[in-house]
PAMIKE-507719 format. One line per field, with one value per atom (N, C-alpha, C): residue number from 1; x, y, z; atom name; residue in three letters. Coordinates in steps of 0.2 Angstrom, whole numbers, padded with zeros to 4 digits. Layout:
N
i	[NUM, ...]
xx	[X, ...]
yy	[Y, ...]
zz	[Z, ...]
at	[CA, ...]
aa	[ALA, ...]
//
This chain:
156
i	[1, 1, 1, 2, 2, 2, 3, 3, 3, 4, 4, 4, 5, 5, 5, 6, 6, 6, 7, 7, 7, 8, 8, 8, 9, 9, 9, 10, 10, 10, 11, 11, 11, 12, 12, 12, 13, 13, 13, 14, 14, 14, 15, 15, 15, 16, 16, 16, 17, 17, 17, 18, 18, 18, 19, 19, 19, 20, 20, 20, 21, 21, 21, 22, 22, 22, 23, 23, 23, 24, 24, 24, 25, 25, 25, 26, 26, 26, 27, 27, 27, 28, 28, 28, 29, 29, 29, 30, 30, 30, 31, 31, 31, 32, 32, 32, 33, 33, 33, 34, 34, 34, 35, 35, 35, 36, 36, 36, 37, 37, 37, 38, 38, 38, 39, 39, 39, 40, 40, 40, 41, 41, 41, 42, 42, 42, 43, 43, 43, 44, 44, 44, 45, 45, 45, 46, 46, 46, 47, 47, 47, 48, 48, 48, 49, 49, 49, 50, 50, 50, 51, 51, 51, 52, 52, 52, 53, 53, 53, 54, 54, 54, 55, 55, 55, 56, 56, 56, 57, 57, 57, 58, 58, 58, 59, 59, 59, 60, 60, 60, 61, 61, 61, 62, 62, 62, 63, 63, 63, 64, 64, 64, 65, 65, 65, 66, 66, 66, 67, 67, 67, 68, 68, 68, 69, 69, 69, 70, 70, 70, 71, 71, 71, 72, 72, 72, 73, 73, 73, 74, 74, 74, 75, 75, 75, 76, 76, 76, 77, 77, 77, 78, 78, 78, 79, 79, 79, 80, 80, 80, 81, 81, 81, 82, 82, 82, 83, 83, 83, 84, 84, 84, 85, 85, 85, 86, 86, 86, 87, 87, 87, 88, 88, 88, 89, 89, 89, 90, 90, 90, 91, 91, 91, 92, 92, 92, 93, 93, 93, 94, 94, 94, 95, 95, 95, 96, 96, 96, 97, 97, 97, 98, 98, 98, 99, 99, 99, 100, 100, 100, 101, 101, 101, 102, 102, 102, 103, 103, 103, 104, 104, 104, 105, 105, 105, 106, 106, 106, 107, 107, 107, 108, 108, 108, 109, 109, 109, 110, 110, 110, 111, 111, 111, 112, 112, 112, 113, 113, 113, 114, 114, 114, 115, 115, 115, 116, 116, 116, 117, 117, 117, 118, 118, 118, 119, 119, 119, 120, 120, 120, 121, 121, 121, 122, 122, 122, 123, 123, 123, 124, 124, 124, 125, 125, 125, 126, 126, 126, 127, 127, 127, 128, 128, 128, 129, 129, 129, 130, 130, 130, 131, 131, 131, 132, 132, 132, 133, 133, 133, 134, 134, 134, 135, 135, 135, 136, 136, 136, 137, 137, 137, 138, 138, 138, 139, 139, 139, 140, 140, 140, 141, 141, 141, 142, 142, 142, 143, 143, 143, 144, 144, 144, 145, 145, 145, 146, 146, 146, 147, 147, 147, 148, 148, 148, 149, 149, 149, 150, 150, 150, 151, 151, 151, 152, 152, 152, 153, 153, 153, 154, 154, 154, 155, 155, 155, 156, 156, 156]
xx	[-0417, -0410, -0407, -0400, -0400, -0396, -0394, -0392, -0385, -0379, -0373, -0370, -0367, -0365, -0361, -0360, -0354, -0347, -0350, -0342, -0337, -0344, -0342, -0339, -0342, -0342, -0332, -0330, -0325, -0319, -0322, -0317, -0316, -0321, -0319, -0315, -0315, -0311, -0303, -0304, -0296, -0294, -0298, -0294, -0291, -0296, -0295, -0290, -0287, -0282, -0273, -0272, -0266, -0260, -0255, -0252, -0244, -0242, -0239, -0230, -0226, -0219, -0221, -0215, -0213, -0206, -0205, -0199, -0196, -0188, -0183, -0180, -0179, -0180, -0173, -0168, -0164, -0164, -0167, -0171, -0165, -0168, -0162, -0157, -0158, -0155, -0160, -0166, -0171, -0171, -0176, -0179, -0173, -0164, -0161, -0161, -0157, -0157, -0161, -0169, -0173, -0172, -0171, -0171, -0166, -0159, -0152, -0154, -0158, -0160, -0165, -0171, -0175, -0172, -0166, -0160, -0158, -0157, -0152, -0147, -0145, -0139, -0139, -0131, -0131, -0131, -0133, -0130, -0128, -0125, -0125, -0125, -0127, -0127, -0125, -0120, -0118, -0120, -0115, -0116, -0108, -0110, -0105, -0101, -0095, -0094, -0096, -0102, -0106, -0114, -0114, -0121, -0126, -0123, -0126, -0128, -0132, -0130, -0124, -0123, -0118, -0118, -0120, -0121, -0115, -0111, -0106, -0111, -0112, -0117, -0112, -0114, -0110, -0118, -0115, -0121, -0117, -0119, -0116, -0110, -0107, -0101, -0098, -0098, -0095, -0098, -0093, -0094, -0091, -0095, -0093, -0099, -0096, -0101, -0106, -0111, -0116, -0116, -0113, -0114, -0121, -0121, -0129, -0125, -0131, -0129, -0138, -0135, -0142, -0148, -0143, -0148, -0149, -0152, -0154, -0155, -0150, -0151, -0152, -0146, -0146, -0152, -0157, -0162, -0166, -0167, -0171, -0166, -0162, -0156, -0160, -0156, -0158, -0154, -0148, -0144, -0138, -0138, -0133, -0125, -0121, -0113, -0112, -0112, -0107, -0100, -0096, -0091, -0086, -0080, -0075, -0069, -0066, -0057, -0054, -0047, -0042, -0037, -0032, -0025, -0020, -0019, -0015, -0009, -0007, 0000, 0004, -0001, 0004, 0006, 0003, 0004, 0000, -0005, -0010, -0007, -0005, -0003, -0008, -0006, -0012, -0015, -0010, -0012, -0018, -0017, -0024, -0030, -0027, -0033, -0039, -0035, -0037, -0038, -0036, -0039, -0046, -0046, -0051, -0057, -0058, -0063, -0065, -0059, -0059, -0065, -0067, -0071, -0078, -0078, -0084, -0087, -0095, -0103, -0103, -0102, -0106, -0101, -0098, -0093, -0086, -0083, -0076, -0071, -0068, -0061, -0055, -0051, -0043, -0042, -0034, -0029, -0030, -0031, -0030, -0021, -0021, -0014, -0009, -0012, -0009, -0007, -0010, -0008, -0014, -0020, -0023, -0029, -0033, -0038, -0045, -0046, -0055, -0059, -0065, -0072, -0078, -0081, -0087, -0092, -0099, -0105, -0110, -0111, -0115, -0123, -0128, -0134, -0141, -0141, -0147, -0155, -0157, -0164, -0171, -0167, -0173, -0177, -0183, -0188, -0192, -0194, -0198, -0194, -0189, -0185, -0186, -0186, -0184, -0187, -0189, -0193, -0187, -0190, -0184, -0183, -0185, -0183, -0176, -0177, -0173, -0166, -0170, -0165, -0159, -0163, -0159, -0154, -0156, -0151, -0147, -0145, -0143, -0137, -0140, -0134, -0131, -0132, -0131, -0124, -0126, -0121, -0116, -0116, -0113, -0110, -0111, -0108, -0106, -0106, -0102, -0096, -0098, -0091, -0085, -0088, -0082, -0080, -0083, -0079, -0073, -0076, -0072, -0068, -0067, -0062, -0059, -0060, -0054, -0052, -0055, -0053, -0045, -0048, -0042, -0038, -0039, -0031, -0028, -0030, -0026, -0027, -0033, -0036, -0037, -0033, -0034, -0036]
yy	[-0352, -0352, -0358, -0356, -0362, -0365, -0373, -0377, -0378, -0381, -0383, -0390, -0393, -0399, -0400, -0403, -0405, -0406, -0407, -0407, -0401, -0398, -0389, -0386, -0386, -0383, -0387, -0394, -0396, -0392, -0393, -0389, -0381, -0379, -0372, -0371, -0375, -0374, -0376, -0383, -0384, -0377, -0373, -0367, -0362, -0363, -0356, -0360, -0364, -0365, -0364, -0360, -0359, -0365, -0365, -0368, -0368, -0375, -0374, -0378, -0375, -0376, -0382, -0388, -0392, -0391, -0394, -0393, -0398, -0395, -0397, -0402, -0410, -0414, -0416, -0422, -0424, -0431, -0436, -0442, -0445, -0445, -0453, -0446, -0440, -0435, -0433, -0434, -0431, -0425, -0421, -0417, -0413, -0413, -0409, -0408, -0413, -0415, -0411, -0411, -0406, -0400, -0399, -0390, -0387, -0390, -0388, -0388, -0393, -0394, -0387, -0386, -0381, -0376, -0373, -0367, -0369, -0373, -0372, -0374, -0378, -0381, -0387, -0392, -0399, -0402, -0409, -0414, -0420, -0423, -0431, -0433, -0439, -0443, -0449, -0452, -0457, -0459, -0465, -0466, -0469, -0464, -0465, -0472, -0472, -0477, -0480, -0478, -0481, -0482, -0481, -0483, -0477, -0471, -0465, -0460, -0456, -0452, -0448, -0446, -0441, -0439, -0431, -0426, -0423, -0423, -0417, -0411, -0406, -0399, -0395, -0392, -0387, -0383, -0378, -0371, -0364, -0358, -0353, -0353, -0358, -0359, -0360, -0364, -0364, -0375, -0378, -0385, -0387, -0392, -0394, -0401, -0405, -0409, -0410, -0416, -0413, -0423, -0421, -0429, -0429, -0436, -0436, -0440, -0438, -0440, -0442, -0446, -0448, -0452, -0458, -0461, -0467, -0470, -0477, -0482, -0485, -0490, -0485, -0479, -0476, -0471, -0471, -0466, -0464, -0457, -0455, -0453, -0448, -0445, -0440, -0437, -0431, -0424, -0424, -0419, -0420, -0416, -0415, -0410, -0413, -0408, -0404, -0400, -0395, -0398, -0399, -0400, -0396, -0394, -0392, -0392, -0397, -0398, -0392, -0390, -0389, -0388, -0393, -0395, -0392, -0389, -0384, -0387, -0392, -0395, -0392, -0390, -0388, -0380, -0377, -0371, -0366, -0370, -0363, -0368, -0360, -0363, -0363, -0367, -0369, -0362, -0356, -0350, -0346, -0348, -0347, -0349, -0356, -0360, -0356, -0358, -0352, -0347, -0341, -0337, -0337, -0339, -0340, -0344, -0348, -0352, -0346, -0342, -0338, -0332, -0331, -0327, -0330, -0335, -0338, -0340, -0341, -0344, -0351, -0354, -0359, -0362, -0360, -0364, -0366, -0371, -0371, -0375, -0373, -0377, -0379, -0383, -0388, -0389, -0390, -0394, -0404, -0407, -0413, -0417, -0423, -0423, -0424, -0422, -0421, -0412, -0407, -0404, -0399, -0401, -0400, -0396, -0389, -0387, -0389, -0389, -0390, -0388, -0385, -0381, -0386, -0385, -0389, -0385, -0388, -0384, -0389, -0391, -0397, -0390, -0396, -0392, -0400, -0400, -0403, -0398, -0404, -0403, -0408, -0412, -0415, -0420, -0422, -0426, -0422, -0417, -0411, -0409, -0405, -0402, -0394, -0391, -0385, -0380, -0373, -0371, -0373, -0370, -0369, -0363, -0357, -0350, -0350, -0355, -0357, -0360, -0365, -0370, -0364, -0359, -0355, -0350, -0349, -0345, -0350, -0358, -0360, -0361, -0363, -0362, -0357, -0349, -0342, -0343, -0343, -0344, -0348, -0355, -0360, -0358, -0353, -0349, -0344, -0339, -0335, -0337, -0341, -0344, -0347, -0352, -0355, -0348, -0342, -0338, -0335, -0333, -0329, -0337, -0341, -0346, -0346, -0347, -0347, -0339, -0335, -0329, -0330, -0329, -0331, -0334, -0342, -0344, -0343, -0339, -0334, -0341, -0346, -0349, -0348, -0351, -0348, -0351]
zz	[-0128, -0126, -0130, -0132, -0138, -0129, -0134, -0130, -0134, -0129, -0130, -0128, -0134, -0130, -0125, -0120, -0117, -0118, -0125, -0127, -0129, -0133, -0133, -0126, -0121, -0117, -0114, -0114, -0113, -0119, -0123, -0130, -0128, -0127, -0124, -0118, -0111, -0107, -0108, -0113, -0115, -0120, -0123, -0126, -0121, -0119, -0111, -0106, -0107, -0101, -0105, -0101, -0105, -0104, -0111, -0111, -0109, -0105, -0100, -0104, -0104, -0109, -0104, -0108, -0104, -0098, -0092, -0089, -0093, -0090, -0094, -0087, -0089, -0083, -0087, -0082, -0084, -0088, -0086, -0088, -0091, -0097, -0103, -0106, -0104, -0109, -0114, -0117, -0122, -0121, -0114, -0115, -0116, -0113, -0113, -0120, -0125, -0132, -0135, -0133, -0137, -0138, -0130, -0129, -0133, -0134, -0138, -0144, -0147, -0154, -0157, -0153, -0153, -0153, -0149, -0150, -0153, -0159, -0163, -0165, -0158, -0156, -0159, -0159, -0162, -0155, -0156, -0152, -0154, -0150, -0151, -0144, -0146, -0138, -0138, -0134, -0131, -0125, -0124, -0117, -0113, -0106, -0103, -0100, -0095, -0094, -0090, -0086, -0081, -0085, -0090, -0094, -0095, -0092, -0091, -0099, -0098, -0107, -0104, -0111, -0110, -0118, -0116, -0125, -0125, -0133, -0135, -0137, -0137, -0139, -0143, -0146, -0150, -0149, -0148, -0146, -0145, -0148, -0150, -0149, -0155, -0156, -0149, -0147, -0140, -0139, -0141, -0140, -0134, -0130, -0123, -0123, -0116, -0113, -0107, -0110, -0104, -0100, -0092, -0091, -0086, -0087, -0081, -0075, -0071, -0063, -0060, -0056, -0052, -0057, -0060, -0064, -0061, -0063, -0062, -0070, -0069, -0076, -0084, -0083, -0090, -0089, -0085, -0086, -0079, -0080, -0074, -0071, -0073, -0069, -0067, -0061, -0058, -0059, -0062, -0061, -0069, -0071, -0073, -0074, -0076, -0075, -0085, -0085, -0088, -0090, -0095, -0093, -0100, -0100, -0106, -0104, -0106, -0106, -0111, -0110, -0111, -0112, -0118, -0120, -0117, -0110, -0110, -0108, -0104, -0105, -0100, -0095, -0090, -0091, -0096, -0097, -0093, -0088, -0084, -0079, -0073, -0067, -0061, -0057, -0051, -0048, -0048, -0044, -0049, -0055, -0061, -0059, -0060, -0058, -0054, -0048, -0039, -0040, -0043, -0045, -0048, -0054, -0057, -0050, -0047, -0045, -0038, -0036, -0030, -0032, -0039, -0039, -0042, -0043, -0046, -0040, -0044, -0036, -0039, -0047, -0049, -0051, -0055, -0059, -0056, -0058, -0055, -0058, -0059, -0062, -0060, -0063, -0060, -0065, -0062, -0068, -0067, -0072, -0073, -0069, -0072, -0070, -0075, -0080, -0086, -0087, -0084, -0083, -0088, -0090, -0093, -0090, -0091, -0089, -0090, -0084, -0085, -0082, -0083, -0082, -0079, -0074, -0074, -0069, -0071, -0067, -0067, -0060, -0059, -0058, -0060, -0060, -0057, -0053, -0050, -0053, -0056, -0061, -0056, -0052, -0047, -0053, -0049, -0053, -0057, -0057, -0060, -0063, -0065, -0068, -0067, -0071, -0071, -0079, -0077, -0084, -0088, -0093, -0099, -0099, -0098, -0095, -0094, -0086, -0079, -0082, -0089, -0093, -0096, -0100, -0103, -0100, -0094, -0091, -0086, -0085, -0082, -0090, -0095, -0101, -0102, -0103, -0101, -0099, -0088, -0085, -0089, -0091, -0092, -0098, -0103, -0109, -0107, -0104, -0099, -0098, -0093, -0088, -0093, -0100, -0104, -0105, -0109, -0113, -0107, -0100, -0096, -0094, -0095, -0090, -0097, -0104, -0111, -0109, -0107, -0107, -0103, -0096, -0090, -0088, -0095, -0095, -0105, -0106, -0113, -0117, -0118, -0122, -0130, -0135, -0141, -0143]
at	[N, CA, C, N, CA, C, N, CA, C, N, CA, C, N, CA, C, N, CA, C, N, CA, C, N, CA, C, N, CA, C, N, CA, C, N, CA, C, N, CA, C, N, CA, C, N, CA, C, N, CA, C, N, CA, C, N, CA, C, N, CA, C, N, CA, C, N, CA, C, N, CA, C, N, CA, C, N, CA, C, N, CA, C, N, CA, C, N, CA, C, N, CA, C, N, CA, C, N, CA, C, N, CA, C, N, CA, C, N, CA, C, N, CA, C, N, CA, C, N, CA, C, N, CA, C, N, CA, C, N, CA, C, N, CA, C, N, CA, C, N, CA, C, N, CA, C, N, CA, C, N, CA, C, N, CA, C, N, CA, C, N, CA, C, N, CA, C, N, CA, C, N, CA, C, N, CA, C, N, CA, C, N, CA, C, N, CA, C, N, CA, C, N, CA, C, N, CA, C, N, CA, C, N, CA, C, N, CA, C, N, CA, C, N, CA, C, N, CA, C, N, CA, C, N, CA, C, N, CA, C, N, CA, C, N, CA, C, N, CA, C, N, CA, C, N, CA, C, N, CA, C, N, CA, C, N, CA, C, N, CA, C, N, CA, C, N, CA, C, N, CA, C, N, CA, C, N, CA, C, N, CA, C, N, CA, C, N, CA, C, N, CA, C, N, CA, C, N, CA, C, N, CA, C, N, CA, C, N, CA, C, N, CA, C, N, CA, C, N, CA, C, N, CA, C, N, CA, C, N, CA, C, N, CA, C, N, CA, C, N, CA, C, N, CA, C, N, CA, C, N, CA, C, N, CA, C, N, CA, C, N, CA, C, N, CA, C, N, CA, C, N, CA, C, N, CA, C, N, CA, C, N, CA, C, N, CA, C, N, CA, C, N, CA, C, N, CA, C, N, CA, C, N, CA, C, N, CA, C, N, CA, C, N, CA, C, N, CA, C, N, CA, C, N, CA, C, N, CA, C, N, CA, C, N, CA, C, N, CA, C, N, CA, C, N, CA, C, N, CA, C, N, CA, C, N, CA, C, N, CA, C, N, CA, C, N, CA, C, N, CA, C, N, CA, C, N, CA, C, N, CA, C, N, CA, C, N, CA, C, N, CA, C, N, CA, C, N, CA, C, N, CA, C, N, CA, C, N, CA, C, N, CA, C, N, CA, C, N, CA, C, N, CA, C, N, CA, C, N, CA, C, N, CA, C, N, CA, C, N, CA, C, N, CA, C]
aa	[UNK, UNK, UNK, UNK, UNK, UNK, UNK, UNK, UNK, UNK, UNK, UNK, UNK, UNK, UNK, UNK, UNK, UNK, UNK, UNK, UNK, UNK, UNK, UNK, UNK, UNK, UNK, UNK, UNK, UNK, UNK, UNK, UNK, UNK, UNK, UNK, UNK, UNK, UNK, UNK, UNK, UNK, UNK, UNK, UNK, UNK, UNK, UNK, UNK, UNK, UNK, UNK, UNK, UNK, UNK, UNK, UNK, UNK, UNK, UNK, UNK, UNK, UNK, UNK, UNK, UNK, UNK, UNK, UNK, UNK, UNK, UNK, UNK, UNK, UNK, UNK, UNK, UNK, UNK, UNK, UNK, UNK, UNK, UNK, UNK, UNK, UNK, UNK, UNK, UNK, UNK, UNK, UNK, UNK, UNK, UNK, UNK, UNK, UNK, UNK, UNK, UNK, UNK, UNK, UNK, UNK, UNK, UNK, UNK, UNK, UNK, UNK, UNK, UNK, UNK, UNK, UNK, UNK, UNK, UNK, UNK, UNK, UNK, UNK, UNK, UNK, UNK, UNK, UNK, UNK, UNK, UNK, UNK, UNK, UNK, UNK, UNK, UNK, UNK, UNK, UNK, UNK, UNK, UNK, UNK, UNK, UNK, UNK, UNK, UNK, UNK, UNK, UNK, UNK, UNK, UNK, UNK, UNK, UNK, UNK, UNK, UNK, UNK, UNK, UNK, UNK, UNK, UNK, UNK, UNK, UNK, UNK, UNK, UNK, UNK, UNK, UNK, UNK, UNK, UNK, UNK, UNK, UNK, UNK, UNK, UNK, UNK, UNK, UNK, UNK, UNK, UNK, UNK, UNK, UNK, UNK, UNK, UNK, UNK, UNK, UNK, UNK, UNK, UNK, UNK, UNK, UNK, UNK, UNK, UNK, UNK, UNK, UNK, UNK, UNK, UNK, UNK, UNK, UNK, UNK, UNK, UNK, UNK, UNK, UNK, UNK, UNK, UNK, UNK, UNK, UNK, UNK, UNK, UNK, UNK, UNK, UNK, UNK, UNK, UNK, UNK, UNK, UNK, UNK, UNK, UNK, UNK, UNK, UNK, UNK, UNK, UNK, UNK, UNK, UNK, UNK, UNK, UNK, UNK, UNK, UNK, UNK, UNK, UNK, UNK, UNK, UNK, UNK, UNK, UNK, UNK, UNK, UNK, UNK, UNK, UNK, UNK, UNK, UNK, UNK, UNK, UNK, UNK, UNK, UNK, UNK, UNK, UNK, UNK, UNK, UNK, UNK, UNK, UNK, UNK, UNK, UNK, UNK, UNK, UNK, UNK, UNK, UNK, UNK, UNK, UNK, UNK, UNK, UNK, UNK, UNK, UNK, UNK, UNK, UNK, UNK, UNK, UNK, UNK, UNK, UNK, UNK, UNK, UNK, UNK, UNK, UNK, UNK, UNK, UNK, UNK, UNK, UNK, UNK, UNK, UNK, UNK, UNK, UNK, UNK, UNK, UNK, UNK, UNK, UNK, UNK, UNK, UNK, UNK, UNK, UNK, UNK, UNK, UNK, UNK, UNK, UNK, UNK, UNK, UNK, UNK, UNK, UNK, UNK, UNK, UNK, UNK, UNK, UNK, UNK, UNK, UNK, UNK, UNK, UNK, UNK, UNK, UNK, UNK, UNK, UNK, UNK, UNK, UNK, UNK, UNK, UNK, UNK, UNK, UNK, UNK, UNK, UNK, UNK, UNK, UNK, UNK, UNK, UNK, UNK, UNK, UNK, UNK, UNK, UNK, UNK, UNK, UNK, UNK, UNK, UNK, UNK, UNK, UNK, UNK, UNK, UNK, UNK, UNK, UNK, UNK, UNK, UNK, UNK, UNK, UNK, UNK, UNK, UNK, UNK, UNK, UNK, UNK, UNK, UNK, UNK, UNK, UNK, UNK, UNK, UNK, UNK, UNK, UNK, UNK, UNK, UNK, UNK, UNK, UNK, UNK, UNK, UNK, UNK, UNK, UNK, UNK, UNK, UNK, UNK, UNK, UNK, UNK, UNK, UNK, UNK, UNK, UNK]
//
């Protein structure tokens, strides 16, 4: 009977165990940074006015920002917001607005006090994070919603 090393036998079970994506956690902003970049997307990253990340994305043509929440000293956040302004000057009125947010589950939008509109979807990611499955269609939604909210206030 032939004989096998231990080590063999270790090598073979690390093949046999299947491989597990990583979650998408919100942390310093990386692993989001990755995932955008792996689809294709650009980033950049800065950092907010409380020390926070904060990414500009540009992802199927549709550019917006991504801010962190629930961090501690710039890292280890737990949740992040969705965000995308626009210039409109007072031209989408507050009954738009309300419309628009009276049919939405996730997303929601206001006027600034400049009179300008704005879109957001807060997404708690916890300590674990979220698959990236989970990630992908949490961004879906979130590309969805801009094109119907540029749609709803006649966005050009």
């Amino acid at each position: 009977m032939p004989k096998y090393s231990p080590h063999f036998a270790f090598a073979f079970l690390l093949a046999a165990t299947p491989v597990v994506a990583q979650s998408i956690v919100a942390g310093d902003g990386g692993p989001v940074i990755s995932w955008y970049v792996n689809e294709g997307g650009e980033v950049s990253k800065s950092i907010d006015d409380y020390g926070d990340p904060l990414l500009s994305v540009s992802h199927y043509g549709r550019d917006f920002e991504i801010y962190f929440y629930g961090c501690k000293d710039g890292d280890n956040c737990t949740a992040i917001q969705f965000y995308s302004g626009y210039r409109t000057e007072g031209g989408v009125r507050q009954g738009t607005i309300n419309e628009w947010n009276a049919g939405r589950r996730y997303l929601r939008s206001y006027l600034s006090d400049s009179g300008s509109s704005r879109i957001e979807y807060d997404v708690y990611l916890g300590e674990n994070g979220m698959s990236q499955d989970d990630f992908a269609e949490v961004t879906a939604i979130w590309l969805r919603g801009m094109r119907d909210f540029e749609e709803h206030i006649d966005w050009k």
